[in-house]
C-alpha positions in Angstrom: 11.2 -2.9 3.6 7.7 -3.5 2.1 5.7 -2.2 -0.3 3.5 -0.1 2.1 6.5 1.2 4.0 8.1 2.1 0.5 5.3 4.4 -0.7 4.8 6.1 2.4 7.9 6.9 2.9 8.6 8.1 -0.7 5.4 10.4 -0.4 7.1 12.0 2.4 10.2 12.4 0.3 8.2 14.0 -2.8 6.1 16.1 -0.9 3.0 14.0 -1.9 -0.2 12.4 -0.4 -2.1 9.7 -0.8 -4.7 11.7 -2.0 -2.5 12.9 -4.9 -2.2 9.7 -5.4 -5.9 8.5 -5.8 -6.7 11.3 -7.8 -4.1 10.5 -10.8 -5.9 6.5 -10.6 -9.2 8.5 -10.4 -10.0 6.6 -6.9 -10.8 7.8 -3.6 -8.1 8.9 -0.7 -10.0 5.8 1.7 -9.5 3.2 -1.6 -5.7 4.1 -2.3 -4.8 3.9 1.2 -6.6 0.4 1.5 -4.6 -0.6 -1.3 -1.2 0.9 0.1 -1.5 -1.3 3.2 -2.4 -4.7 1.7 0.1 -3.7 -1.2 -2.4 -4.9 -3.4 -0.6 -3.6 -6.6 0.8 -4.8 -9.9 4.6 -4.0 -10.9 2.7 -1.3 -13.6 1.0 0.3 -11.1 4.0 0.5 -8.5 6.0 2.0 -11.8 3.1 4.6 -12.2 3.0 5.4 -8.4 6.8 6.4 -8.8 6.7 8.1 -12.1 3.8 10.6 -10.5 6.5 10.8 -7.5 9.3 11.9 -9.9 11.0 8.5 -8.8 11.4 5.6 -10.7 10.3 2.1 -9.3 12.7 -1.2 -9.5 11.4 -4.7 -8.9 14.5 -7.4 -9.2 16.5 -10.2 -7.6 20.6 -9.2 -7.8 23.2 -11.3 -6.4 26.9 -10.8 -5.4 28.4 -11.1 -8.7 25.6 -8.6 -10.6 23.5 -10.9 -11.7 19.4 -10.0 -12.4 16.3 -11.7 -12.6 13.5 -9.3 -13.2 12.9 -5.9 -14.3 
């Protein structure tokens, strides 16, 4: 699942728009959906999309025997 899918699917989950969205980063609805479908965003920003969702936002590698690289 990308990065696009992910946030469009969690708005639907939260009840949310993108215009929500744009508003808390003080852009336009048109800007924040350009971003959200070239997934043109840092992890801080991904971690601020989910904390306005209620959610919180995970970015690692984990393999079989629980080891993590990242977040």
């Amino acid at each position: 699942m990308d990065i696009k899918e992910m946030i469009e699917l969690s708005l639907i989950h939260s009840n949310m728009t993108k215009t929500d969205i744009g508003n808390h980063f003080g852009v336009a609805q048109p800007n924040i959906s350009r971003r959200i479908k070239t997934s043109k965003f840092t992890k801080e920003e991904l971690e601020e999309i989910a904390h306005i969702m209620g959610a919180e936002y995970h970015s690692y590698f984990e393999f079989p025997d629980g080891t993590k690289f990242g977040d």
